[in-house]
LOSEKE-254373 format. One record per residue (C-alpha): residue number from 1; y, z, x. Coordinates in Angstrom, 1 decimal, padded with zeros to 4 digits, always signed. Example, Ala and Ser with C-alpha at 12.3 -4.5 7.8 and 13.67 -1.06 7.14 Angstrom:
<pts>
<pt pos="1" v="-004.5" w="+007.8" u="+012.3"/>
<pt pos="2" v="-001.1" w="+007.1" u="+013.7"/>
</pts>
This chain:
<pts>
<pt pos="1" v="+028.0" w="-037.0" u="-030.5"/>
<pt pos="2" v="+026.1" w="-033.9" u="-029.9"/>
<pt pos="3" v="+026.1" w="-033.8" u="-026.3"/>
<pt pos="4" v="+029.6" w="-035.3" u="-025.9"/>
<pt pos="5" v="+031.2" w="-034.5" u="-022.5"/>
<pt pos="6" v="+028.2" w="-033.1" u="-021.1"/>
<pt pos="7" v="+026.8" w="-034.0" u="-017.9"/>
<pt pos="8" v="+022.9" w="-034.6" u="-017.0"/>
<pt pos="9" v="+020.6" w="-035.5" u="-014.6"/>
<pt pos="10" v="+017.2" w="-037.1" u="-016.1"/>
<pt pos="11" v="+014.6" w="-037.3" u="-012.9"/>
<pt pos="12" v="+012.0" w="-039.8" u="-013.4"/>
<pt pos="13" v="+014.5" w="-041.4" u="-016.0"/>
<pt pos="14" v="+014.2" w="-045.0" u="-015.0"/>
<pt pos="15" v="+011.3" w="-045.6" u="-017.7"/>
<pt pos="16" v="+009.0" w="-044.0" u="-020.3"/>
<pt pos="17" v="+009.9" w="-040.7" u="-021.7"/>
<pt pos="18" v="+012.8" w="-040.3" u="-019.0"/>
<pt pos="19" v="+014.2" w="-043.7" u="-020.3"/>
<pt pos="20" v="+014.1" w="-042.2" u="-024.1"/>
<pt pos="21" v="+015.6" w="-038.8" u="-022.6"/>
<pt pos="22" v="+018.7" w="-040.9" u="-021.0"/>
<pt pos="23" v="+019.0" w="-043.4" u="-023.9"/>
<pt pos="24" v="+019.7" w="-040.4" u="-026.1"/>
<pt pos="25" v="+021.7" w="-039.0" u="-024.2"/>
<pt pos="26" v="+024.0" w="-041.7" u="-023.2"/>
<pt pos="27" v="+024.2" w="-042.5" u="-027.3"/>
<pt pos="28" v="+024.9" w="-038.5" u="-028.1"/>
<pt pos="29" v="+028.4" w="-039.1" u="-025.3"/>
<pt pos="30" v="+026.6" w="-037.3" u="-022.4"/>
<pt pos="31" v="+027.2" w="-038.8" u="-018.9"/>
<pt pos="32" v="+024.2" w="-039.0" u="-017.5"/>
<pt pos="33" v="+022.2" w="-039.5" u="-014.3"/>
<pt pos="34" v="+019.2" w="-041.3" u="-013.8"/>
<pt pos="35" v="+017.2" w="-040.3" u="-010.7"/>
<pt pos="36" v="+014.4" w="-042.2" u="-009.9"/>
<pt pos="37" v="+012.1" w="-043.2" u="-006.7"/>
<pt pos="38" v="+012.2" w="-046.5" u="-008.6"/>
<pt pos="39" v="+016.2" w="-047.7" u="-007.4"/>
<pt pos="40" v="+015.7" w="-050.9" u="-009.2"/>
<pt pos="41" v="+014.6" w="-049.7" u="-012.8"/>
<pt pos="42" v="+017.0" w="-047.0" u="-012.7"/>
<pt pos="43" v="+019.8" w="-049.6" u="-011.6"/>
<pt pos="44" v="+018.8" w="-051.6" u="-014.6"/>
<pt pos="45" v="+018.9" w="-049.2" u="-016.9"/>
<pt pos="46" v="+022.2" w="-047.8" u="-015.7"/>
<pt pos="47" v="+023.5" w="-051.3" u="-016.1"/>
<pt pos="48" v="+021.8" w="-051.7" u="-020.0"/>
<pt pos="49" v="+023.8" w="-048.3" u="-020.4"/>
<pt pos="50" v="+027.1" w="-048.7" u="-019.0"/>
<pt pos="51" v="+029.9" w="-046.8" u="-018.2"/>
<pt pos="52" v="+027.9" w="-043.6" u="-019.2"/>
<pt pos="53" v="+024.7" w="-043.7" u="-016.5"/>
<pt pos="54" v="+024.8" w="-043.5" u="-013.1"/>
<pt pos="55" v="+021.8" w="-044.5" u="-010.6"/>
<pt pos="56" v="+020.3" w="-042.2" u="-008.0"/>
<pt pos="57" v="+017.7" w="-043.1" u="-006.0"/>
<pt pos="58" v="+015.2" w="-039.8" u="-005.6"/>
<pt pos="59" v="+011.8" w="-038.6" u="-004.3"/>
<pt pos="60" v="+011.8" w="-035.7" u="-006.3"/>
<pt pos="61" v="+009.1" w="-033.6" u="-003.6"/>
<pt pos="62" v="+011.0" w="-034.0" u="-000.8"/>
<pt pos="63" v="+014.1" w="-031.5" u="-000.2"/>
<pt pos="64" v="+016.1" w="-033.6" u="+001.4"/>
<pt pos="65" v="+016.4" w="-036.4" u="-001.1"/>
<pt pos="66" v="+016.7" w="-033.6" u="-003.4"/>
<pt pos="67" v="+019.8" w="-032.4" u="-002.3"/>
<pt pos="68" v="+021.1" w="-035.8" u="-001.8"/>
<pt pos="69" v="+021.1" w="-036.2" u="-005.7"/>
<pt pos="70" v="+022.2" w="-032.9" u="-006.8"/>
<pt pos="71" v="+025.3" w="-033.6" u="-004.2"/>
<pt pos="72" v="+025.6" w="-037.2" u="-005.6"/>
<pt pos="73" v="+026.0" w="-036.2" u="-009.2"/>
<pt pos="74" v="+028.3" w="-033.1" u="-008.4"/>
<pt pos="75" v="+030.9" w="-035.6" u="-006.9"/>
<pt pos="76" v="+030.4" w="-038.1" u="-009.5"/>
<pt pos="77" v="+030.6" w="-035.7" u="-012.6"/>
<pt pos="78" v="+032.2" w="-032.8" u="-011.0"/>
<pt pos="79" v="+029.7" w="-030.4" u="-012.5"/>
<pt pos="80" v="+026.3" w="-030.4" u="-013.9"/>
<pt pos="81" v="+025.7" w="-029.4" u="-017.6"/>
<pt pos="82" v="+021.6" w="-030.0" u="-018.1"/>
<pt pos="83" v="+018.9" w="-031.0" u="-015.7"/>
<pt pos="84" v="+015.5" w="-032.6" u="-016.8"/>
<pt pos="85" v="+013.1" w="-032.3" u="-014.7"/>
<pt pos="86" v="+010.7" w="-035.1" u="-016.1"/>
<pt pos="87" v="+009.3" w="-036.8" u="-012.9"/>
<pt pos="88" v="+005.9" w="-036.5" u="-013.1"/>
<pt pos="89" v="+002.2" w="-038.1" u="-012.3"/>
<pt pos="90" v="-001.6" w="-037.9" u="-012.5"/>
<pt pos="91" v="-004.6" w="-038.6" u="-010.9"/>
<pt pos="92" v="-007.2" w="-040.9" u="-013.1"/>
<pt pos="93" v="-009.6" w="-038.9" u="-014.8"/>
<pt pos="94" v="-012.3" w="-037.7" u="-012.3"/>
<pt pos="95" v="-015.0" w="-034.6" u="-012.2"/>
<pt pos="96" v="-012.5" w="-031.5" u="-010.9"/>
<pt pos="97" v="-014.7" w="-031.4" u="-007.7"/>
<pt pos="98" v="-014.0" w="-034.9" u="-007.2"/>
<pt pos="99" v="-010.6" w="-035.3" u="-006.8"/>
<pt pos="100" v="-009.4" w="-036.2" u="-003.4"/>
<pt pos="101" v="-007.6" w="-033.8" u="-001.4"/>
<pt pos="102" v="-004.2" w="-036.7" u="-001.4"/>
<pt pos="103" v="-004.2" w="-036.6" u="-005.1"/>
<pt pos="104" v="-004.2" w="-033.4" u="-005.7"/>
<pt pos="105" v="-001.1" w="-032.6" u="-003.1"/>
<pt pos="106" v="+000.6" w="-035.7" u="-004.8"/>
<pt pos="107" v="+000.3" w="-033.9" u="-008.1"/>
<pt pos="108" v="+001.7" w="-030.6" u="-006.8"/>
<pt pos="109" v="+004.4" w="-032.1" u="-005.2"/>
<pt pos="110" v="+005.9" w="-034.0" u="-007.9"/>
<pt pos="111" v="+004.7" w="-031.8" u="-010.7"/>
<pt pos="112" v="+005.5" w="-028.5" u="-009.4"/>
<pt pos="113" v="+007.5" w="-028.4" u="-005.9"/>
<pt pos="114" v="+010.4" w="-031.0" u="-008.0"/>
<pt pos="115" v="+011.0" w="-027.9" u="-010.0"/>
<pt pos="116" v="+011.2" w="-025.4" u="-007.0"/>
<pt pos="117" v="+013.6" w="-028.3" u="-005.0"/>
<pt pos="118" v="+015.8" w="-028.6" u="-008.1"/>
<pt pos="119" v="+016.1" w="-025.3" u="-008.6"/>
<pt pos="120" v="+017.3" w="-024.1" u="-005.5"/>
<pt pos="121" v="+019.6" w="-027.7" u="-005.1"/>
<pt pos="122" v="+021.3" w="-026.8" u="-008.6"/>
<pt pos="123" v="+020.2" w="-023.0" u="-010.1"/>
<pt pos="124" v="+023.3" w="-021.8" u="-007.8"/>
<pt pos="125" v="+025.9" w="-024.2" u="-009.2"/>
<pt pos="126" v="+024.8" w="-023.4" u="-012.9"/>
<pt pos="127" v="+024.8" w="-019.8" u="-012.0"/>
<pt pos="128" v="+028.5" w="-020.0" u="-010.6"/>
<pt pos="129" v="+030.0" w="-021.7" u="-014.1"/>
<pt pos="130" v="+027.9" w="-019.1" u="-015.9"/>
<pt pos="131" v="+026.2" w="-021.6" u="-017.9"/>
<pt pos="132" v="+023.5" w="-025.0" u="-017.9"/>
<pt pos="133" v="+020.6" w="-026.2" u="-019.6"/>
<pt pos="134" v="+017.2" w="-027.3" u="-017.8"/>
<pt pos="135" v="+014.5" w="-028.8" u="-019.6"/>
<pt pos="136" v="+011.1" w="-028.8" u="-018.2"/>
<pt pos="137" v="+008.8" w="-031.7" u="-018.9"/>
<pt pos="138" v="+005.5" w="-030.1" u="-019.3"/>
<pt pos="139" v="+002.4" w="-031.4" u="-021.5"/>
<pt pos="140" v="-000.2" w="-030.5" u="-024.4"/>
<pt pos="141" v="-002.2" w="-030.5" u="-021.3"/>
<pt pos="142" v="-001.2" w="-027.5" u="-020.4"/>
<pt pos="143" v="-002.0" w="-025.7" u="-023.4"/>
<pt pos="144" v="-005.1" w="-027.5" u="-025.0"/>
<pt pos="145" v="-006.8" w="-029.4" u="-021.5"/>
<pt pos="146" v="-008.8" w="-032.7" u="-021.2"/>
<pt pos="147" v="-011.4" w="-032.7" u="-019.7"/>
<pt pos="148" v="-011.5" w="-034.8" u="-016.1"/>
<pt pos="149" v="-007.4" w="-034.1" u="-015.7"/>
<pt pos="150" v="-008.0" w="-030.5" u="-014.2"/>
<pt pos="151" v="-005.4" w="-030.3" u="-011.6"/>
<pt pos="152" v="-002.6" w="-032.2" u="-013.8"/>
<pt pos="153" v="-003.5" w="-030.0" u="-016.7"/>
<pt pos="154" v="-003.2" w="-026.9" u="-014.4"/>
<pt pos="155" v="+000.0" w="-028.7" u="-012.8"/>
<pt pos="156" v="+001.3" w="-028.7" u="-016.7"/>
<pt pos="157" v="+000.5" w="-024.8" u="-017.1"/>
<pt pos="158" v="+002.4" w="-024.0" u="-014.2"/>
<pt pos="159" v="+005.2" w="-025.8" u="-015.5"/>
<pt pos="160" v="+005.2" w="-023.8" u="-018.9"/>
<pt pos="161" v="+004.9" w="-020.5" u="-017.2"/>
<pt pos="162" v="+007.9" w="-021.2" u="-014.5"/>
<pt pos="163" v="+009.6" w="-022.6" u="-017.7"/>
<pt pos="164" v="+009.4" w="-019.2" u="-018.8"/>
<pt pos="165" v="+009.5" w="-017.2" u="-016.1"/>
<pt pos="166" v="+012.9" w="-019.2" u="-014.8"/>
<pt pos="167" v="+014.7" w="-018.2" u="-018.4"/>
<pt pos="168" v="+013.9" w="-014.9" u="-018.5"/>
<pt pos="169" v="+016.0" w="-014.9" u="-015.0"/>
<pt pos="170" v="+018.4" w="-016.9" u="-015.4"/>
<pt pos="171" v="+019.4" w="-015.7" u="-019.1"/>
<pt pos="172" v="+021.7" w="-013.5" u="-017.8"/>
<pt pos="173" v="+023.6" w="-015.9" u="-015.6"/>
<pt pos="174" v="+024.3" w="-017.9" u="-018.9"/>
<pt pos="175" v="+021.5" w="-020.3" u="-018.1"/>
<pt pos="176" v="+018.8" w="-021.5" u="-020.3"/>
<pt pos="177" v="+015.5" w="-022.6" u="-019.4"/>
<pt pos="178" v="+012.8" w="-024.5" u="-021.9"/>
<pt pos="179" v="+009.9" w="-027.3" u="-021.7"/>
<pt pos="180" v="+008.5" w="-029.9" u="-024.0"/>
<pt pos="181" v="+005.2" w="-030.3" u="-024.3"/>
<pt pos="182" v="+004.4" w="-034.1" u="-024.9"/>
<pt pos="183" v="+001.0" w="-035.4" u="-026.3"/>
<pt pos="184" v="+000.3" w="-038.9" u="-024.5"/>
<pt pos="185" v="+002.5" w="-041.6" u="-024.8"/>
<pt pos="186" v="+003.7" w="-044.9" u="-025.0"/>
<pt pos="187" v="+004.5" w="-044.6" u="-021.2"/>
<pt pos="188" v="+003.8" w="-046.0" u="-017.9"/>
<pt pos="189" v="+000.8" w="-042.9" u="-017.1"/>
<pt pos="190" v="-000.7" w="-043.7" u="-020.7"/>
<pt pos="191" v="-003.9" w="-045.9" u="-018.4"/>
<pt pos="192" v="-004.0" w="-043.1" u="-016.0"/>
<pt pos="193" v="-004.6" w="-040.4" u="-018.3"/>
<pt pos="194" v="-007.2" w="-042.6" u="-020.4"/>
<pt pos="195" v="-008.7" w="-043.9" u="-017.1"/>
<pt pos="196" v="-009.0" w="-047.8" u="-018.9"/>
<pt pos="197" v="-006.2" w="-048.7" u="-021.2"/>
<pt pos="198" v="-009.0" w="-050.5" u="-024.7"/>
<pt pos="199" v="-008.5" w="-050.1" u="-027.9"/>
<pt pos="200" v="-011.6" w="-047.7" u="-027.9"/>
<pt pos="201" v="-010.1" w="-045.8" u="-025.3"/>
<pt pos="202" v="-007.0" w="-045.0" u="-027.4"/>
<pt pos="203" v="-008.5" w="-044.8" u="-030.9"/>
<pt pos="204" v="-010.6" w="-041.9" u="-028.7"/>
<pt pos="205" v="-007.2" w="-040.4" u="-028.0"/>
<pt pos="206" v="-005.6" w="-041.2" u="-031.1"/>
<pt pos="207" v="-008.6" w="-039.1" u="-032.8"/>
<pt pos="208" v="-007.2" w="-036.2" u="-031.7"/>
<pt pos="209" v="-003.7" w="-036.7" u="-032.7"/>
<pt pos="210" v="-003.3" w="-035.3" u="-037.0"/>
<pt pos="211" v="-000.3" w="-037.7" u="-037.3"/>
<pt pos="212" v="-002.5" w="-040.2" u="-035.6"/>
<pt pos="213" v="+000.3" w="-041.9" u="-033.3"/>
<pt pos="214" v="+001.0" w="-041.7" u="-029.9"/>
<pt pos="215" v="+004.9" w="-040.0" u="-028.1"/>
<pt pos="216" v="+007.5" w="-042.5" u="-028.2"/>
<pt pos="217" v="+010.2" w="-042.1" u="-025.5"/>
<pt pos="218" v="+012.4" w="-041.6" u="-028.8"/>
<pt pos="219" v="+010.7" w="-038.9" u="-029.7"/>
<pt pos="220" v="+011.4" w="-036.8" u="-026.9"/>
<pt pos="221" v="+014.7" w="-038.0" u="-026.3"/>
<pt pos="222" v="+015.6" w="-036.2" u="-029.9"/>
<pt pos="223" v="+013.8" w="-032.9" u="-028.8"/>
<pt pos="224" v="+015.5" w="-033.2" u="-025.5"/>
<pt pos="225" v="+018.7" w="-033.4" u="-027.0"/>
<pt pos="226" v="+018.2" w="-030.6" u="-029.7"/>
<pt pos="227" v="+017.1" w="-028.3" u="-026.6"/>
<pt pos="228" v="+020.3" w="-029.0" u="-024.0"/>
<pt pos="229" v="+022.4" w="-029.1" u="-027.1"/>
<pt pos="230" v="+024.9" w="-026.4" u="-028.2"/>
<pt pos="231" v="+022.7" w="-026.2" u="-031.6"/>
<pt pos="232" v="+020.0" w="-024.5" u="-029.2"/>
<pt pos="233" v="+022.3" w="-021.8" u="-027.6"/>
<pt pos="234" v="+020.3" w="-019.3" u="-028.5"/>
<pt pos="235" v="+016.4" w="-020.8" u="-027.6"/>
<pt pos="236" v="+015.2" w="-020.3" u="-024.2"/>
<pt pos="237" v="+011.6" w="-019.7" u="-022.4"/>
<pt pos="238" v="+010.4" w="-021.7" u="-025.5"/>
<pt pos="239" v="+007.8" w="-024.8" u="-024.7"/>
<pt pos="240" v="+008.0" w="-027.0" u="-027.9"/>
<pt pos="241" v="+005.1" w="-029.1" u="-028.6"/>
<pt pos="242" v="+006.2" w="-033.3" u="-030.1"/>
<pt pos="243" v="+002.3" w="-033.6" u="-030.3"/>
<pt pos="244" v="+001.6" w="-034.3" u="-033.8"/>
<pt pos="245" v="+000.0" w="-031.7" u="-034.3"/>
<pt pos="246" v="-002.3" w="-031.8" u="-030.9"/>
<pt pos="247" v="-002.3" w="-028.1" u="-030.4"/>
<pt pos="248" v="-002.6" w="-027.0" u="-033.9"/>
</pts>
């Protein structure tokens, strides 16, 4: 029960990686909320969990709905222990020049201004306890790029380098601030990032892989949980790669 008694927020949680992130946590004793634009995936998940989860319906880019979860989970829980910002999207794969004007301010949004919004909704709070744990969802694509995803693999980069930039902050408020850095995965944006979902298309992917497998929602709930865990109290600004060996 590594993370027993903690408290969590998992946005995006309702399914893929998110889903692996709360199922861990749950399992570890956390209590743990999962925010989602999807109400009725994160209801039924909550419901698989029990007593442990709690749903929140959330659009992660708008400010509003932000704070409407951050207040939600303060009066549930009381206080907030570890935030995962894991929402996240893509655009299909598409020539840089090409991708529409829509896309690309959906990727910022939700890949970049969810961090900023859950920031300022729970940074303060952490900062008054003198202590929390926020885990960044970034990507291998932010570190070794595909071609055809330019504006998600620069959305990733960002991520990594506010990842950073937010620990080296925030480490004297007793906060600490680090990313994971997923290679694709068994998740719902698997056929967006390939463009067709064929077993060509994902040996082609799997190619690049050493340990020749794709993420599993497991996989990065057991990083996750290392990383908000009391075992990692002295690891921030770090962005850990579960790529099998992607990167190397």
């Amino acid at each position: 029960m590594r993370l027993q008694d903690k408290t969590a927020i998992v946005t995006g949680g309702a399914s893929g990686f998110g889903a692996g992130i709360v199922r861990k946590f749950a399992a570890e004793g956390a209590r743990v909320m999962i925010a989602d634009i999807n109400e009725a995936a994160a209801a039924a998940l909550a419901d698989e969990i029990g007593d442990r989860a709690l749903a929140q319906s959330v659009n992660v880019a708008n400010r509003e709905s932000v704070q409407a979860m951050a207040a939600a989970a303060l009066e549930r829980f009381g206080h907030l222990d570890i935030l995962i910002n894991n929402a996240g999207i893509t655009h299909l794969p598409t020539p840089l020049e090409e991708v529409s004007e829509d896309d690309f301010d959906r990727v910022f949004q939700v890949n970049m201004k969810s961090v900023y919004l859950t920031a300022h909704a729970l940074v303060p709070h952490m900062k008054a306890r003198g202590q929390g744990a926020i885990l960044n969802i970034a990507s291998t694509a932010g570190v070794s790029p595909r071609p055809r995803l330019n504006w998600y693999n620069a959305s990733k980069g960002w991520m990594i380098t506010a990842t950073r930039t937010m620990a080296i902050e925030l480490a004297p408020a007793g906060v600490r601030v680090n990313a994971l850095n997923p290679v694709a995965g068994e998740t719902p944006l698997l056929k967006s990032f390939m463009g067709e979902d064929t077993p060509e298309m994902r040996a082609k992917f799997l190619a690049t892989i050493p340990l020749g497998r794709f993420s599993q929602p497991e996989d990065m709930g057991n990083a996750a949980c290392f990383l908000c865990s009391d075992e990692a109290s002295m690891i921030t600004g770090v962005a850990l790669e579960v790529d099998g060996g992607r990167c190397i």
